[in-house]
C-alpha positions in Angstrom: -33.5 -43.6 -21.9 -30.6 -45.8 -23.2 -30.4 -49.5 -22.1 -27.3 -48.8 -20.3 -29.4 -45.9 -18.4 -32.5 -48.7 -18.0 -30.2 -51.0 -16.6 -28.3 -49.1 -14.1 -31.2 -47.9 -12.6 -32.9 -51.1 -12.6 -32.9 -52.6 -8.8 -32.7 -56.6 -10.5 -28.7 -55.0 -11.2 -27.4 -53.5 -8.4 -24.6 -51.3 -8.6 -21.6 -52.1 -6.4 -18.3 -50.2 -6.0 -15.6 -51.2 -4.0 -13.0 -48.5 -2.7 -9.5 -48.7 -1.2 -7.8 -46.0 0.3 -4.7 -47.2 1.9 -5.6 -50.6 3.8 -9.3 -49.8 4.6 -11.5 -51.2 1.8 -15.2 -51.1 1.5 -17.4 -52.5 -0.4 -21.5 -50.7 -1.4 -24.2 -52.1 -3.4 -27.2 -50.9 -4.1 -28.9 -48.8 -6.2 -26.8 -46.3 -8.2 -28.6 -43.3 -6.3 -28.0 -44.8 -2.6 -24.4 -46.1 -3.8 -23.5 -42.7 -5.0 -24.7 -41.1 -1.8 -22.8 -43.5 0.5 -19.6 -43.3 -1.4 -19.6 -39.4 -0.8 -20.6 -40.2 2.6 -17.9 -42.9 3.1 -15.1 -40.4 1.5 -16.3 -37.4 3.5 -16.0 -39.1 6.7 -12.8 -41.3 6.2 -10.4 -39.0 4.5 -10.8 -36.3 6.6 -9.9 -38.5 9.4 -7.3 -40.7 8.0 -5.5 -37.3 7.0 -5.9 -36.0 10.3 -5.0 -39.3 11.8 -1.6 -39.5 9.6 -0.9 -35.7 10.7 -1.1 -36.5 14.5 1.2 -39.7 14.0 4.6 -39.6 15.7 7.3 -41.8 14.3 11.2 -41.8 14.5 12.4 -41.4 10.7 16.0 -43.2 10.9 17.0 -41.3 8.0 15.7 -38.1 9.4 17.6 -38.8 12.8 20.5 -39.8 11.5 21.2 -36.3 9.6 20.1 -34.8 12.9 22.8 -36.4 14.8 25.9 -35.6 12.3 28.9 -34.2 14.4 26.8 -35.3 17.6 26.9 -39.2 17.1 29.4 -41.0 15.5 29.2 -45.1 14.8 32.5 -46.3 15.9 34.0 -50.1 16.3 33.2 -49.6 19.8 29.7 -48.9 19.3 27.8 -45.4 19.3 29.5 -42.7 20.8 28.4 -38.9 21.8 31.2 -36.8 19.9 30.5 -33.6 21.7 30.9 -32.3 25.3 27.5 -32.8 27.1 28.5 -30.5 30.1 25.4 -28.0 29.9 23.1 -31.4 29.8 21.1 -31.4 32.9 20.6 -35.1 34.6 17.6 -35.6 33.0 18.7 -34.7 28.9 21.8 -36.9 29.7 20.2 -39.8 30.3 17.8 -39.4 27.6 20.9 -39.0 25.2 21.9 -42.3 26.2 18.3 -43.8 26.3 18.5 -42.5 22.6 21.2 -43.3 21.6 20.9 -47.1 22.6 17.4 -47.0 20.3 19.6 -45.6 17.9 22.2 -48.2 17.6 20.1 -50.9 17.4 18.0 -49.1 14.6 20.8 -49.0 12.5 22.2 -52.5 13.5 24.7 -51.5 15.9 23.7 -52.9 19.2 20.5 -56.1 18.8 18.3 -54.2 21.9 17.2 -50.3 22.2 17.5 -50.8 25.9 19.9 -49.9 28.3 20.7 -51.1 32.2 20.1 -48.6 34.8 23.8 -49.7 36.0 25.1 -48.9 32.2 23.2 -45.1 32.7 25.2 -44.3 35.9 28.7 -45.4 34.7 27.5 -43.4 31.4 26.5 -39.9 33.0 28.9 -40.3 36.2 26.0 -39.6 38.2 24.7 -41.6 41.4 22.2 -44.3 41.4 20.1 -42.7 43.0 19.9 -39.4 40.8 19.6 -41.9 37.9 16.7 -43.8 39.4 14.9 -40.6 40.0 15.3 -39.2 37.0 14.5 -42.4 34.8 11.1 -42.5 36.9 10.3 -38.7 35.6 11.0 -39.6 32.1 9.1 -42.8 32.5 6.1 -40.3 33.9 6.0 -38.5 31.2 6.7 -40.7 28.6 10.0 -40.5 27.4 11.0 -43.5 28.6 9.9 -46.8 29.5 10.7 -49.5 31.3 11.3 -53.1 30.0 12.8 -55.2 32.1 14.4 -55.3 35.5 16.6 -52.2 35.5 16.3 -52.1 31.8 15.0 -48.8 30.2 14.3 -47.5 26.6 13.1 -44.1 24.6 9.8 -44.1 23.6 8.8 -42.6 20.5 7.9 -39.4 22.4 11.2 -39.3 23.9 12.9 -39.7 20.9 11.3 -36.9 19.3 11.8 -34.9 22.7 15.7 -35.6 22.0 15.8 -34.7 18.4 13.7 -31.5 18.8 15.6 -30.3 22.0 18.6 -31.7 23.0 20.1 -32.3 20.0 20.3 -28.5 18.7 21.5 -28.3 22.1 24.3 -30.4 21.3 25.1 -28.7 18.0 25.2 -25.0 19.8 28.1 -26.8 21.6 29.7 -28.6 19.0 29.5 -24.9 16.8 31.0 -22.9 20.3 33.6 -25.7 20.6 
């Protein structure tokens, strides 16, 4: 047996490793058999779920949304504007075009909150305050929206991704029939 051999399996050295994956570091010491094994173990157990974890993540990707809402959106000096008929929209995909596109415009610097008034929503869909306030409590049951503030409302994630995935290619059937 070499020194080298001698010395790492000698329990007066210790062996200790120290492993970062992403911002979760840990540190083992022992002997070189137990550090080996607890290293597999640790990598075995963590990955996997840190994988899994990053899979079952939702986010809002500006970029991603952005190229999404080309020909549907358009940044003006006015602000952010819906460039397409929203006619088929029911009540409920209305508002959350406009919850959406407030979070939008302050994403990309347009606007300095993601919320919107409850007042702002009714002159913005033409509908009545009471059809608003009904359908803002849906969406804020399931998780679209949320409320902030007195009469203030905002996407959530969730909602976000509910508008990009379905009322968006909604909007772009239109735009293409138009």
């Amino acid at each position: 047996m070499s020194n080298a051999s001698q010395e790492l399996s000698s329990l007066e050295h210790p062996l200790e490793v120290t492993i970062k994956y992403g911002s979760l570091e840990k540190r083992i010491t022992g002997s070189p058999d137990q550090v080996a094994r607890d290293v597999l173990s640790f990598l075995h157990s963590v990955i996997p779920t840190l994988e899994l974890a990053s899979k079952l993540s939702m986010s809002v990707d500006l970029a991603e949304l952005s190229k999404a809402c080309e020909g549907i959106i358009a940044v003006t000096q006015e602000g952010l504007v819906v460039a397409v008929p929203v006619d088929g929209l029911t009540d409920r995909e209305l508002i959350l075009l406009h919850l959406a596109k407030a979070r939008l415009a302050e994403m990309t610097g347009k606007s300095k909150t993601d919320t919107i008034q409850a007042s702002e929503l009714i002159a913005a869909t033409k509908r009545t305050s009471g059809t608003v306030a009904g359908r803002l409590s849906e969406l804020c049951g399931e998780n679209l929206a949320e409320r902030k503030g007195k009469g203030e409302y905002r996407a959530t994630t969730l909602g976000m991704h509910t508008f990009q995935q379905t009322i968006l290619p909604r909007l772009k059937q239109t735009r293409g029939g138009t």
